[in-house]
C-alpha positions in Angstrom: 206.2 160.9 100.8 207.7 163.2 103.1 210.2 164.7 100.6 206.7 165.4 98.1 205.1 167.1 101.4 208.4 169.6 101.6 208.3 170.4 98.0 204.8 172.0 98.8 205.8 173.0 102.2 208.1 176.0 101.7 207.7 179.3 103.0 208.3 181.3 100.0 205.5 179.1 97.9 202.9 180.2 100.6 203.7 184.0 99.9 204.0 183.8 96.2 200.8 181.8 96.0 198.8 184.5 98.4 200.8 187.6 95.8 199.3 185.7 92.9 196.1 185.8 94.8 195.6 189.2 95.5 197.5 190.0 91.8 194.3 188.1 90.0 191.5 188.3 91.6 191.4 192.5 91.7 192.0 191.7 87.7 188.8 189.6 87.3 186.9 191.9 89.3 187.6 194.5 87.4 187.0 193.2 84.3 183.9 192.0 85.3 181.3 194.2 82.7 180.2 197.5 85.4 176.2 197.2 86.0 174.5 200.2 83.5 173.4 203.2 85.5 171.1 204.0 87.4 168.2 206.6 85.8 167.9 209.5 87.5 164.4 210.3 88.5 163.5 213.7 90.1 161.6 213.3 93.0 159.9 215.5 95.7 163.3 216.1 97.1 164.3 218.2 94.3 161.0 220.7 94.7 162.8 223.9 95.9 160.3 226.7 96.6 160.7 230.2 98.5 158.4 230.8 101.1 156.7 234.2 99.7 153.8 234.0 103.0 153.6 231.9 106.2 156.0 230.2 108.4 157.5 226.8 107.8 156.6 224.2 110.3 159.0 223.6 113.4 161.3 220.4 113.3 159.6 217.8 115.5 161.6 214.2 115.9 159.6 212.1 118.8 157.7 209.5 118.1 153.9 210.0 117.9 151.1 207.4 117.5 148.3 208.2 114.8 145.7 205.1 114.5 147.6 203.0 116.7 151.1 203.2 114.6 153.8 204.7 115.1 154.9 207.4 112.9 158.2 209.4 112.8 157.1 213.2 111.7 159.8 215.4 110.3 157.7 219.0 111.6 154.9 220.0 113.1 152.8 223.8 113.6 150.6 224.5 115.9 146.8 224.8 115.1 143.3 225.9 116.6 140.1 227.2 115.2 140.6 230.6 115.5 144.2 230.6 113.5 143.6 229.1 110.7 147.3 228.8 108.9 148.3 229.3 105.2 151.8 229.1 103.3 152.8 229.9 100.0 155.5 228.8 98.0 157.5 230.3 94.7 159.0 227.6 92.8 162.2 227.7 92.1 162.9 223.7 91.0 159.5 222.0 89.6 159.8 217.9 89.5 156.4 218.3 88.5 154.7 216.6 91.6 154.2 218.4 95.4 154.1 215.2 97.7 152.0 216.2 101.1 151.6 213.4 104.0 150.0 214.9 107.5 148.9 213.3 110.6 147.2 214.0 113.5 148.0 211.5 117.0 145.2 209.5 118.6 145.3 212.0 121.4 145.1 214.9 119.8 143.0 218.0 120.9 142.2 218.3 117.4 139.3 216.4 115.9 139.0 217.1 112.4 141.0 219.1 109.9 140.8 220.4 106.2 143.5 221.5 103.8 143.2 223.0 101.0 146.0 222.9 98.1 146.0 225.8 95.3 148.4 225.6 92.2 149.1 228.9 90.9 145.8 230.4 92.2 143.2 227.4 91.4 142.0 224.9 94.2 143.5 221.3 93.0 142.8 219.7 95.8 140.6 219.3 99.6 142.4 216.5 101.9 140.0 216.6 105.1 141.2 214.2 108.6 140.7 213.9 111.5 142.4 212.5 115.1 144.1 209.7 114.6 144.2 209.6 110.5 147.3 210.1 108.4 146.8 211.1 104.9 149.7 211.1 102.3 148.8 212.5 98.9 150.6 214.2 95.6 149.4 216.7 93.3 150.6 216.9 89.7 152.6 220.7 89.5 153.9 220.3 86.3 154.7 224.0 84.9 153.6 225.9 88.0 155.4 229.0 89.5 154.0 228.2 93.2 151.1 227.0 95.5 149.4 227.3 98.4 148.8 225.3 101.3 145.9 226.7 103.6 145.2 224.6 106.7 141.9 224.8 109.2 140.4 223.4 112.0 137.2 222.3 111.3 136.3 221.3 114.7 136.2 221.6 117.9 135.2 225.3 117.4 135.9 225.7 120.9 139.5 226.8 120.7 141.3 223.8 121.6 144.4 223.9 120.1 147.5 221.0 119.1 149.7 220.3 115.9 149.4 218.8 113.1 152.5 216.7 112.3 154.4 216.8 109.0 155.2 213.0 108.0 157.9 211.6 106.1 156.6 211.7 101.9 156.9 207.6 100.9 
């Protein structure tokens, strides 16, 4: 028995076994049939627009809390009754859908808030919210050349002031 143990035992057997190893498996890998493509699908990340009036929001990466969760906003601009905002966008890349999700914090000055969405000059849509609401909403832009965003305090009235928070689009 101990002469059969030798015959497996040699040191050159244990290197040309782990070569033949690492010679096959790499082969059956890679003739393994490669999984079909992906699709590409354009998303909201491919809408590319110059900003023609307005100022883009500031980046903003704390933590807030809007109806006791936790959300992680991207931007935020500052607001109040008196200064209402607008912004307005040439398109340059249409995917054919303008993705919009805002939010304003349980402790915001802020109580309520309107925005209104206009595709090349006609009102598509009115998203109102208020403190501690987060609204995420898409309008259909397919063949458009821009849009407007206008935002507005509806109340307080008494010129209280905060941000609205840009949130992530999903």
């Amino acid at each position: 028995m101990s002469q059969n143990y030798r015959k497996f035992n040699h040191p050159k057997l244990g290197f040309l076994l782990g070569l033949a190893i690492a010679l096959v498996i790499p082969t059956l890998a890679s003739s393994a049939p490669a999984a079909p493509p992906k699709p590409t699908t354009r998303t909201t990340q491919d809408l590319k627009c110059q900003l023609m009036y307005g100022t883009k929001a500031e980046n903003y990466d704390n933590l807030i809390t809007i109806g006791k969760r936790t959300e992680e906003p991207t931007s935020r601009f500052y607001m109040n009754y008196s200064r209402p905002r607008s912004i307005t966008c040439k398109i340059i890349n249409n995917p054919g859908e303008l993705k919009l999700a805002y939010g304003l914090p349980d402790n915001s000055n802020l109580i309520r808030v309107s925005v209104k969405i206009y595709v090349d000059g006609e009102l598509r849509k009115t998203l109102d919210f208020g403190r501690g609401e987060a609204i995420r909403d898409s309008i259909d832009i397919t063949g458009a050349s821009g849009y407007t965003i206008d935002y507005k305090v509806i109340l307080p009235k008494d010129g209280s002031y905060d941000y609205i928070y840009v949130l992530p689009k999903s």
